[in-house]
N, C-alpha and C positions, 0 to 999 in steps of 0.2 A: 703142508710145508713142501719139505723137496718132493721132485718125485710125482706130484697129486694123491700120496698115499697116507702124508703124516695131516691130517685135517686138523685136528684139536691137539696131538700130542709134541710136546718137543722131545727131543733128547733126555732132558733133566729128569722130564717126569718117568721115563724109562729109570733113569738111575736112581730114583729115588724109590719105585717101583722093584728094583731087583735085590741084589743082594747089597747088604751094608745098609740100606735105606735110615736103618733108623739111629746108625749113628749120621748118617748124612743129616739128616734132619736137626737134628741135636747141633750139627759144626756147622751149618750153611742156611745162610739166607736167599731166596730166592728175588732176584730182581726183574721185576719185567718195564721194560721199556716200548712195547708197542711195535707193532706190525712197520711202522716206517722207519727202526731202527733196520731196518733188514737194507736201507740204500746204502748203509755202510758198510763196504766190500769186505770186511772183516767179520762180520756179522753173520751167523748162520743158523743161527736163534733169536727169538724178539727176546729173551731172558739169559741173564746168568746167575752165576753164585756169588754173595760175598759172603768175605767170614762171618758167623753169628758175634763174636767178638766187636769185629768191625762196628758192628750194628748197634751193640750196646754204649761202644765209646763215643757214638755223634750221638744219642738219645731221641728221643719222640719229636718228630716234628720239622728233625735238623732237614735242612738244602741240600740237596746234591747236586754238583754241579760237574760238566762233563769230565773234566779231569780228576775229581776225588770218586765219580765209579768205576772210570777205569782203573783208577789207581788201588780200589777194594779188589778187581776183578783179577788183578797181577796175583794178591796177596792170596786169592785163594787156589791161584795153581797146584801149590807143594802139597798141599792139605788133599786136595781132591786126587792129586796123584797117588795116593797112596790107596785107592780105594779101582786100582789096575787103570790100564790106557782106553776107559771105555770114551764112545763117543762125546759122552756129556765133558768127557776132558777136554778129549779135542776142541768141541764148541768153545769152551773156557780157554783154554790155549791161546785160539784165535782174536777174539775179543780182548786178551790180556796182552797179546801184542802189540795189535793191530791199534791198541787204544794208547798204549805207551810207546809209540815208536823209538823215542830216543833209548829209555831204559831198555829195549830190544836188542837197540843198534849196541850199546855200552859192550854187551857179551854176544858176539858177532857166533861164536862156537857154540853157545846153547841155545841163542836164537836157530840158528839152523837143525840143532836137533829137538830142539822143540814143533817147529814146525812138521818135521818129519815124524813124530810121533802124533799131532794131530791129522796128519795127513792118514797114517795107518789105520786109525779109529774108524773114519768112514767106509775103508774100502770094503767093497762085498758086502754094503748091510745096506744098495737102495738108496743111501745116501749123496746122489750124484751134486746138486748145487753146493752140502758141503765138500764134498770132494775137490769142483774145482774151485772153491772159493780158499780152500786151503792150499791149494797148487800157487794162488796168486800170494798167499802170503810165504811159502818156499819160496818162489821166485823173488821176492826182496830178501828172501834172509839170504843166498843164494848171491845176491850184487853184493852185500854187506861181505862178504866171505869172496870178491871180485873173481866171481866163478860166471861171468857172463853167460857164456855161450849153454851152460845149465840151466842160468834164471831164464833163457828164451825158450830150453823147452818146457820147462817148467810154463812158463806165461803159456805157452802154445795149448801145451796139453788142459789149463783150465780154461781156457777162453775157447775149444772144442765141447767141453762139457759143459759150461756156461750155456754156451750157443745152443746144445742139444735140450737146454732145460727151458729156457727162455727167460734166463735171468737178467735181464738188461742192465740193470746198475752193477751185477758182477761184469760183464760183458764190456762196459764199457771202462772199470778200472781196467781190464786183461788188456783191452786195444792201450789204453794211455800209458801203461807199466810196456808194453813190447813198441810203444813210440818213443820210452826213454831210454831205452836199452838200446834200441835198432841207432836212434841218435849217437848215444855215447860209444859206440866202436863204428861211427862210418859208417852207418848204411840208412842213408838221408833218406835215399826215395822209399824205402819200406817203410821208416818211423814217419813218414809222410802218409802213405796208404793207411798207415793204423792211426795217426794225430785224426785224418779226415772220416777215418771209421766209426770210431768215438764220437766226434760230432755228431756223425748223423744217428748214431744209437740215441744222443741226448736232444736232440732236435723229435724224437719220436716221442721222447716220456710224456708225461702229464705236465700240466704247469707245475703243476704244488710239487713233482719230484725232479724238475730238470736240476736243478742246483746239486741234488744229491741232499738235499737237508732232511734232515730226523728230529720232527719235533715231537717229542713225546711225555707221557707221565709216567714218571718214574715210582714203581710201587715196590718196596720190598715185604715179604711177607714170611712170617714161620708157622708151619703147621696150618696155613690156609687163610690167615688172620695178618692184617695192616699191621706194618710195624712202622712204617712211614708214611706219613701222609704225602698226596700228589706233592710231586719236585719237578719241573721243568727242566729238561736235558735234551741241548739242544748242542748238535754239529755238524758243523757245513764242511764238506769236503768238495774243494776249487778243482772239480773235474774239468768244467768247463774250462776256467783260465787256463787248466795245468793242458789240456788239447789245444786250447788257443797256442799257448806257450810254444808247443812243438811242433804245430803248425809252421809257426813261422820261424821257428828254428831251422827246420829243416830245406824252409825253402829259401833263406839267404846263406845256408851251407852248398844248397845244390847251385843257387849263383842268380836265383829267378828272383831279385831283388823290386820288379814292379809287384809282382806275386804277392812275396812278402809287404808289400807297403800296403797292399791292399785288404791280404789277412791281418795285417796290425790294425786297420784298423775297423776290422769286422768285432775284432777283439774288446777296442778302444770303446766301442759302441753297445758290447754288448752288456743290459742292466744285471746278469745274474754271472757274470765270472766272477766275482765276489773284490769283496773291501782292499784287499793286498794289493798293492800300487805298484810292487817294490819288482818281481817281475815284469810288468808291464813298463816300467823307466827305463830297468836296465836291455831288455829286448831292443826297445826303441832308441838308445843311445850305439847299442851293437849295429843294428842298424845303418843309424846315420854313418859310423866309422867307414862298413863299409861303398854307404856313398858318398863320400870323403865331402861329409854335410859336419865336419871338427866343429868348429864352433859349437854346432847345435850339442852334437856330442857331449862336449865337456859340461853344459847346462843340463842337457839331461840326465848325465851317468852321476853328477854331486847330486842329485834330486833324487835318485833313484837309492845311494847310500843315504839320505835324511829320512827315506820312505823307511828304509830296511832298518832304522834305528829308531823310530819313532815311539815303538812300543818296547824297546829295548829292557828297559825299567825292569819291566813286568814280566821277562822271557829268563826260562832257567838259564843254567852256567851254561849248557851244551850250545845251545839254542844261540847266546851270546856271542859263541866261540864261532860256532858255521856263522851267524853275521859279520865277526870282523872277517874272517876268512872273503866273506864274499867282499866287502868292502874291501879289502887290500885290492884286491883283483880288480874292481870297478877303480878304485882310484889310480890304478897302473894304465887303465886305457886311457880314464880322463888326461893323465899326465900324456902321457904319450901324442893325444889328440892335441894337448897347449903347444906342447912341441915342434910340433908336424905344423902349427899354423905360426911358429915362430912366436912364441909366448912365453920364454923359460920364466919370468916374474910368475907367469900363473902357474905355471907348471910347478915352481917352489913353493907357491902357497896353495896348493893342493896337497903335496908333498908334506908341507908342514903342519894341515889340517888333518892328515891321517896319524901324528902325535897326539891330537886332542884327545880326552877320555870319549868326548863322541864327535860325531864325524860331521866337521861344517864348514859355509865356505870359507875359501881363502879370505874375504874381505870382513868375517864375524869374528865376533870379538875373542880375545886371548880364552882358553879357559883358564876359569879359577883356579 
């Protein structure tokens, strides 16, 4: 594991090995997800704990699916805290974040002192990949708490120790978290250095891990013994798009708009920046604004809010709430662009399609 010193042992088995063990044993189920969960920059064990409760209330056989283990992974925080801030916390910590972002985000103040207690577990114990794979999750709890200029050295300091480990998919979250950061206060040409950094870390992986995907079987077990049969848990995190993304953010901020036309469509091209459409509309409608391509604009940026609502349905209350957010926004350029091309009819039926319970064109029918 970290280090070239943990071969066979994780964390857990330490803590189950020391003191407490066998009430641990008794409250905690051990789940192992497989060596390619480790692409998941939150990740700094292929296992964690859920409650033995948990365990019993889905019964023999049940599915686990990516959202209901990390949603077990949360619930064994409190439980596992109590038995001191060893690293096998930390690991859970991590994983219980990093897997629930929004419920992270919800309490911005325990989020950062939780992270800060996973972070403490590691140090001085040889631990360096968790180390700085917990520095990357301080640095979003860190933005969430709009303490920038902290979350960059936070990013800095684990994307040092990443780099001294040779962890690459930590590596390459550290560059695309310091190209959104360096983006969001101004400083283009850096979040540009670190968007094109990232690339080339993900242009290095293997095929089976450029994506960042973790397809794995999912086993939980008590006392050494299957309590679950194989469950497929599988989650793609949109490195790529999300470095495409700030690539070419950064380069129609700095003004290099042939640049950007041309990383959009390295983007546009590429088969593994994943399913999500909805940044890729909205990019390319920003875009054209600034090559005063309006028309195209207003076609693209309502295309880009149909993208962003498409799976609407199925996305929690938060999750709905950052989509309309984005959508007001997008429907403010689109209106602006009818404008600016001398269209106020379209410009009011854009206007009046962001009334609809979802967002459609001007010329679709009333909603119900």
């Amino acid at each position: 594991m970290s280090g070239g010193a943990r071969e066979s042992e994780t964390v857990f088995d330490d803590f189950f090995a020391g003191a407490g063990a066998d009430a641990g044993q008794d409250e905690f189920v051990t789940l192992h997800l497989g060596e390619d969960s480790l692409t998941l920059p939150f990740m700094v064990e292929p296992v964690f704990l859920i409650p033995t409760s948990f365990l019993h209330d889905l019964g023999v056989g049940s599915t686990l699916s990516f959202d209901l283990v990390f949603a077990a992974a949360w619930e064994a925080v409190d439980p596992l805290g109590r038995y001191g801030p060893t690293p096998a916390f930390g690991a859970q910590v991590l994983a219980a974040l990093g897997g629930n972002p929004q419920r992270a985000d919800a309490d911005s103040r325990r989020h950062l002192r939780l992270a800060l207690t996973a972070l403490g577990t590691f140090r001085g114990k040889g631990l360096r990949r968790h180390e700085g794979r917990a520095y990357l999750e301080l640095g979003r709890a860190l933005e969430r708490c709009r303490r920038n200029p902290d979350a960059l050295t936070a990013y800095e300091r684990g994307r040092a120790l990443l780099e001294e480990e040779g962890d690459r998919h930590g590596l390459r979250a550290a560059h695309a978290r310091l190209a959104l950061v360096m983006g969001s206060i101004g400083l283009y040409e850096q979040s540009l250095l670190h968007a094109e950094a990232g690339q080339r870390i993900g242009r290095g992986l293997p095929a089976a891990e450029a994506t960042g995907r973790a397809d794995a079987a999912g086993r939980a077990e008590t006392r050494g013994r299957p309590a679950l049969g194989h469950a497929p848990i599988t989650a793609t995190l949109h490195f790529r798009a999300t470095l495409h993304f700030r690539r070419v953010r950064a380069l129609m901020r700095i003004g290099f708009l042939d640049e950007a036309e041309s990383a959009l469509e390295d983007w546009r091209q590429d088969p593994d920046a994943g399913p999500d459409r909805y940044e890729l509309l909205a990019t390319t409608g920003e875009l054209r604004l600034l090559q005063d391509r309006n028309a195209e604009a207003v076609e693209v940026l309502t295309d880009a809010v149909d993208a962003r609502f498409a799976d609407a349905a199925t996305a929690s209350l938060p999750v709905r709430t950052h989509y309309l957010e984005n959508s007001v926004e997008l429907f403010g350029k689109a209106t602006g662009a009818a404008l600016h091309l001398g269209r106020p009819e379209l410009a009011a039926g854009l206007l009046a399609a962001m009334t609809g319970r979802r967002p459609r064109r001007p010329e679709g029918p009333a909603p119900a």
